[in-house]
Every structure is written in structure tokens, then in C-alpha cells.
C-alpha positions as CSV (number, residue, x, y, z in Angstrom):
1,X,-13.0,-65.1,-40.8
2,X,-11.6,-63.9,-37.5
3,X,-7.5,-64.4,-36.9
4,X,-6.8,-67.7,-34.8
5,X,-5.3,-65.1,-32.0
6,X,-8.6,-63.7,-32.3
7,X,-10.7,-65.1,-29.0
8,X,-13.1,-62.7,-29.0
9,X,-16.9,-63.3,-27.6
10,X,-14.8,-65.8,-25.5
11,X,-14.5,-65.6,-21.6
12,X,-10.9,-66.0,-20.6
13,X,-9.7,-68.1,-18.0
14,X,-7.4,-65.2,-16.6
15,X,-10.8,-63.4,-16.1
16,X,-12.8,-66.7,-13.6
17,X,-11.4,-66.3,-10.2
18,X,-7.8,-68.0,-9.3
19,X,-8.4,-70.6,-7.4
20,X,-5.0,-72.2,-5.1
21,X,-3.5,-75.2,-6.9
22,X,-4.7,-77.2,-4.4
23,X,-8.5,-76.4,-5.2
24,X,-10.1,-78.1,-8.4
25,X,-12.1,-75.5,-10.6
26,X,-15.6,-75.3,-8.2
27,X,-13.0,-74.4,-5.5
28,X,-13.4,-77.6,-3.7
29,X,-10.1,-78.8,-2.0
30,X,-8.7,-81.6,-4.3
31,X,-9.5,-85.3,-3.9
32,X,-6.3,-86.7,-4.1
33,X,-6.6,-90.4,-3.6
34,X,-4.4,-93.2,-4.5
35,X,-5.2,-94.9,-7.1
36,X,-7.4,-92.3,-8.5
37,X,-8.0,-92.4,-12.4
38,X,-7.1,-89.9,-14.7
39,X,-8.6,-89.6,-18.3
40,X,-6.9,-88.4,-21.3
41,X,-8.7,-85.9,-23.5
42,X,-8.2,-85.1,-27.2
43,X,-10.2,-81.9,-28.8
44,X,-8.6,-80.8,-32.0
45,X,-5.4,-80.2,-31.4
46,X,-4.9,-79.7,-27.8
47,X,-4.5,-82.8,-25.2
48,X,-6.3,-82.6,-21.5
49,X,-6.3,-84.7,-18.3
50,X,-8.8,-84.7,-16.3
51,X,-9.7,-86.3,-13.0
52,X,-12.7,-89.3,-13.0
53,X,-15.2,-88.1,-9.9
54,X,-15.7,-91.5,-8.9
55,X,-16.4,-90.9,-5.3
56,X,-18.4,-87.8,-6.1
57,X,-20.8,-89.7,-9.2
58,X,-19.6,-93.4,-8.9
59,X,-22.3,-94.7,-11.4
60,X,-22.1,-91.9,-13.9
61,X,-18.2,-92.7,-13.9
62,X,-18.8,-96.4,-14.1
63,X,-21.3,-95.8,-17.5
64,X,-18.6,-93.6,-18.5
65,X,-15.5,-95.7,-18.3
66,X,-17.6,-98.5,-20.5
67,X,-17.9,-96.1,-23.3
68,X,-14.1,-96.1,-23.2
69,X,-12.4,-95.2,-25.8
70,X,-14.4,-92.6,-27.0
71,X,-14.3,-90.8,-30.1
72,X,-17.0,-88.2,-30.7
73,X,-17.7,-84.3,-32.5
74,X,-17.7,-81.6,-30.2
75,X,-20.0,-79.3,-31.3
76,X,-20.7,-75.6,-30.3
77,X,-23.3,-75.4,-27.7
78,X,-25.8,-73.2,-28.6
79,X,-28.3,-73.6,-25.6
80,X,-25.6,-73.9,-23.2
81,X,-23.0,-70.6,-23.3
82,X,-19.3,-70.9,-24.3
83,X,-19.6,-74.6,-24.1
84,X,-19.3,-77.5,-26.5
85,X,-21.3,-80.7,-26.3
86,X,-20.8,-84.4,-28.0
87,X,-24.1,-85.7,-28.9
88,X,-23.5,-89.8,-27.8
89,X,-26.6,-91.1,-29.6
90,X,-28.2,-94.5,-28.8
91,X,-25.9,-95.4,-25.7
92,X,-28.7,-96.2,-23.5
93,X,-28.0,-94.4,-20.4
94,X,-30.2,-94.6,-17.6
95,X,-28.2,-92.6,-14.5
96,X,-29.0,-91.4,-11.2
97,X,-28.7,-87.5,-10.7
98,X,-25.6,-87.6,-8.9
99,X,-23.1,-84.5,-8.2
100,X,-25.3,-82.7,-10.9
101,X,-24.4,-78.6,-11.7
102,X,-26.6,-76.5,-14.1
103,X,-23.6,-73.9,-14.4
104,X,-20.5,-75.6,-14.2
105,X,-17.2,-74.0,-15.0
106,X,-14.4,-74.3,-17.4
107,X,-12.7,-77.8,-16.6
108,X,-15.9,-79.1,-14.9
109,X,-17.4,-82.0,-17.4
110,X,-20.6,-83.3,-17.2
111,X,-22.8,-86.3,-18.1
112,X,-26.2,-86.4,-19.6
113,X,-28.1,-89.1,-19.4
114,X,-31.0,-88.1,-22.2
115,X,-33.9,-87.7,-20.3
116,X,-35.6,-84.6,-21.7
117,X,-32.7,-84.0,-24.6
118,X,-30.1,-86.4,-26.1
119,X,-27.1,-88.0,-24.2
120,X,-24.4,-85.9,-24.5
121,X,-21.1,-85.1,-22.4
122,X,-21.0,-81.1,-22.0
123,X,-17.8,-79.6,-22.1
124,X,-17.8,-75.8,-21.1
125,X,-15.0,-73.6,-22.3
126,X,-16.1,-70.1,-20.7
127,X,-19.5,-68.9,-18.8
128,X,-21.8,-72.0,-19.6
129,X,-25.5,-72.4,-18.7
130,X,-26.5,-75.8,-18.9
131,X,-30.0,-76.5,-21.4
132,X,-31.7,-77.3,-24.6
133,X,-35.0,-76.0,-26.3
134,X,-36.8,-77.4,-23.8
135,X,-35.0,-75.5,-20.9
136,X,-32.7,-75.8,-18.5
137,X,-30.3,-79.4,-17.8
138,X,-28.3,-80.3,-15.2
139,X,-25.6,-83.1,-15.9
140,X,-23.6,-85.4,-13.8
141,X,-19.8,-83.8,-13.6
142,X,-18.1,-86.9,-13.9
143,X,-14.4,-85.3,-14.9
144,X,-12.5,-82.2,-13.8
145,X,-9.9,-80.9,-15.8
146,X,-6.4,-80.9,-13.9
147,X,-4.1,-80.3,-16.7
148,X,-4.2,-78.5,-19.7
149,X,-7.3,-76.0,-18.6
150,X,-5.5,-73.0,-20.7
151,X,-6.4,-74.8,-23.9
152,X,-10.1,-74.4,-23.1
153,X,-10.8,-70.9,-24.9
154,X,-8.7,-71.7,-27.6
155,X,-11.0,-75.2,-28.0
156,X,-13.9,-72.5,-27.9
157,X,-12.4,-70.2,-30.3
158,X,-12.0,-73.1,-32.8
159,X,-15.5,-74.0,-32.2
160,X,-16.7,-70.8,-32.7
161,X,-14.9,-70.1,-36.1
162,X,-13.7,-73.7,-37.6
163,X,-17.0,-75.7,-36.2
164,X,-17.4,-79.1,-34.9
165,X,-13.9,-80.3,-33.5
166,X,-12.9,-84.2,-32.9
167,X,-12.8,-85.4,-29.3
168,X,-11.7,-88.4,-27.7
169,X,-11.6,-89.7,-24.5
170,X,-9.3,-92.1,-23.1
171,X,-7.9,-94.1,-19.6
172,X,-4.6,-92.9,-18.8
């Protein structure tokens, strides 16, 4: 077993282009409404907030917010790169393809409805490829991380090395 320091086969934040603080993580200027709504996320140990894209995937982040509170296993994604997904099982989803990325970035999280794989909600920690056996996905990004993005490769290095990790998901 590796050292918990150990991150290696992990893309580092510090090597993904800086982006101004004023940028999210696709390098889009910030949507900073009023009233926007910020979710609270809990993998393992560490403790994100992220950003609901509600003007950007309205439906996707109305589906989302009625699974709310949401307590899933993040598992390692082995189809989709340094990435983790949380298999949502029955849920019935039935979504629109709306502000869908097949290679979204650490902090970007998306939304799969289940059309050709499972629902899941994809969390990328590092270079991520969205897919399954089948082939490629693309999922709905629904949240952007906008706090706590440094914990992202050590949530990969723990689901690399310890296995599936807790996650939850709540309203601020």
C-alpha cells in the first residue's frame, strides 16, 4: 500500500491551467447571481461547495435538488479517467441533454440520466473522459465546485488506494 502523501498516477491541480478567481473551472466568467444556491458536499473526509448550474441545466438541477439529501459510494471510475462516479440506482430520471461535457474538469460535476449506462453523478478529480463499456457519455454539469477544489486529488488518491468513499450532498 502506497503512503497517504503518496498521489501518484494522479493529475495535480497545480498542473490544469490557473484560471482568475473570477473564472469557474471551464474558464467561464462566474455566474454570480443573488440568490444563487450553493450545495454542500461530503467525500470521505473532506467537505466541498459547489455552485447549482441552474440557469445553465435548470431541469437537471431541479431532479437534482429532489434527491436532496443525498447519501451515496463514490466509487473509482474506471471508464471515465481520474474520476469517481455514485451509481444512483432506480431514481428514474428522464433529463434533457442540457449544458452536457464529455471531458469535464476537476470541480465540474455532472449528471447522468441512465440512458445507455446507469444514473450516476460523475465526479472528476484529475484528466476525466466521460464513458462506460459501451463508449463514450456525456452528462449534464449540474454543480461547479467553488470551494474546497484542492481536496480533489487527495479524494482520488483515497479512491485509488482505500476504495469506494462516502458522499453526500446537501443544500447549504
Amino acid at each position: 500500500m502506497r503512503p497517504e502523501n503518496d498521489t501518484a498516477g494522479v493529475t495535480s491541480l497545480s498542473r490544469l491551467p490557473a484560471l482568475p478567481a473570477d473564472f469557474d473551472c471551464a474558464g467561464r466568467a462566474r455566474r454570480l447571481m443573488p440568490g444563487g444556491m450553493d450545495i454542500a458536499i461530503t467525500i470521505g473526509p473532506e467537505r466541498l461547495v459547489a455552485r447549482l448550474e441552474q440557469q445553465a441545466a435548470p431541469v437537471s438541477c431541479a431532479a437534482f435538488l429532489t434527491l436532496l439529501p443525498l447519501e451515496r459510494h463514490l466509487i473509482h471510475g474506471r471508464w471515465s479517467g481520474e474520476s469517481g462516479w455514485a451509481p444512483l440506482g432506480e431514481v428514474g430520471l428522464a433529463l434533457p441533454e442540457e449544458n452536457a461535457l464529455h471531458r469535464p474538469v476537476p470541480g465540474q460535476i455532472l449528471l447522468y440520466a441512465g440512458e445507455l449506462s446507469e444514473p450516476e453523478i460523475l465526479v472528476p478529480y484529475g484528466l476525466a473522459a466521460f464513458g462506460c463499456k459501451d463508449g463514450p457519455l456525456s452528462g449534464n454539469h449540474i454543480l461547479t465546485v467553488i470551494d474546497g477544489a484542492e481536496a480533489l486529488p487527495r479524494v482520488g488518491h483515497a479512491l485509488l488506494w482505500n476504495g469506494a468513499q462516502k458522499i453526500r450532498f446537501e443544500a447549504v
